[in-house]
N, C-alpha and C positions, 0 to 999 in steps of 0.2 A: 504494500500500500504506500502512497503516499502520505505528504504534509501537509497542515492547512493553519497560516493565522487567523483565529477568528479577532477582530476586533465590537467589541460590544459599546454601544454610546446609547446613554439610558435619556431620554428627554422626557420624560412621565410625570418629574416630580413626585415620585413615591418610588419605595423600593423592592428594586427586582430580583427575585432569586433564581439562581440560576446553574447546571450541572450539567458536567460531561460524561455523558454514564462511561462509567469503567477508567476516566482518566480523571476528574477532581472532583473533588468534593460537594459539600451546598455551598456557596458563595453568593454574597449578595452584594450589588450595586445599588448604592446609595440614590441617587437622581437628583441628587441636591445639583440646580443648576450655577449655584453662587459657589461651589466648588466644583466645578467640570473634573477634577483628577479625579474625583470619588467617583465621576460618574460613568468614567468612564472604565474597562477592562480591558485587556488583550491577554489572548490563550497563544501562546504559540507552540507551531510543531506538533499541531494535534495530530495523532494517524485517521487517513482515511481508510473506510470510511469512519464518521463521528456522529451521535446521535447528543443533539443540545435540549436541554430541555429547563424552559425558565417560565414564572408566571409572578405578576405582581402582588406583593407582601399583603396589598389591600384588596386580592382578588378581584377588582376591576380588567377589564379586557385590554388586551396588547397588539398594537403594531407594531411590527418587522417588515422593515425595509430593506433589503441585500441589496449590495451593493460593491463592485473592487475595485480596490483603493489603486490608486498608479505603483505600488510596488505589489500587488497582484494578492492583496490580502483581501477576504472576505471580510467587510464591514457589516452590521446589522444594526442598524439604528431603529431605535426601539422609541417607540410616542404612544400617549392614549388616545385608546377609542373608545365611544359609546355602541359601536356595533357590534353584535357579537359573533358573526360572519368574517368581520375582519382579525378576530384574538385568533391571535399565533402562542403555542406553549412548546410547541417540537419543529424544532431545527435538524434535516438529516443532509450530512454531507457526504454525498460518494466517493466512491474511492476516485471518480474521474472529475468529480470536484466539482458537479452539479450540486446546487439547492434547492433542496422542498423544502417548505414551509406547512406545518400543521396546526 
């Protein structure tokens, strides 16, 4: 398999937990936007494929937006939503380095 950086940027204002199954632990991203470093995470060198799985602290619904970054990292910027069609809680990245969103 390969490698994948995820980078995670939490814009929600509340906070998001969040877990690589089989590679770390619960972690959770702060979303306090008056500190962006809390709010932000990067996983690097995850193997693909990687199954992400995060949802907010205040069970409110999540947007995931993928995105790569110019040095070819997966970004996923994360906002709220009131719809619950649009809550994302699983992130799966192939070993060929496609993203689903669940």
């Amino acid at each position: 398999g390969g490698k994948v950086t995820v980078r995670l940027v939490n814009f929600t204002n509340a906070k998001v937990a969040f877990e690589v199954i089989g590679v770390t632990g619960d972690r959770l991203l702060t979303g306090q936007l008056d500190s962006p470093d809390r709010a932000t995470s990067v996983l690097e060198m995850l193997p693909t494929p990687s199954n992400l799985v995060l949802y907010r602290a205040d069970r409110g619904f999540l947007l995931a937006r993928p995105t790569v970054t110019p040095q070819g990292d997966l970004e996923l910027v994360l906002t709220a939503t009131d719809n619950i069609d649009h809550d994302v809680n699983y992130v799966n990245v192939t070993e060929q380095g496609e993203v689903y969103l669940y």
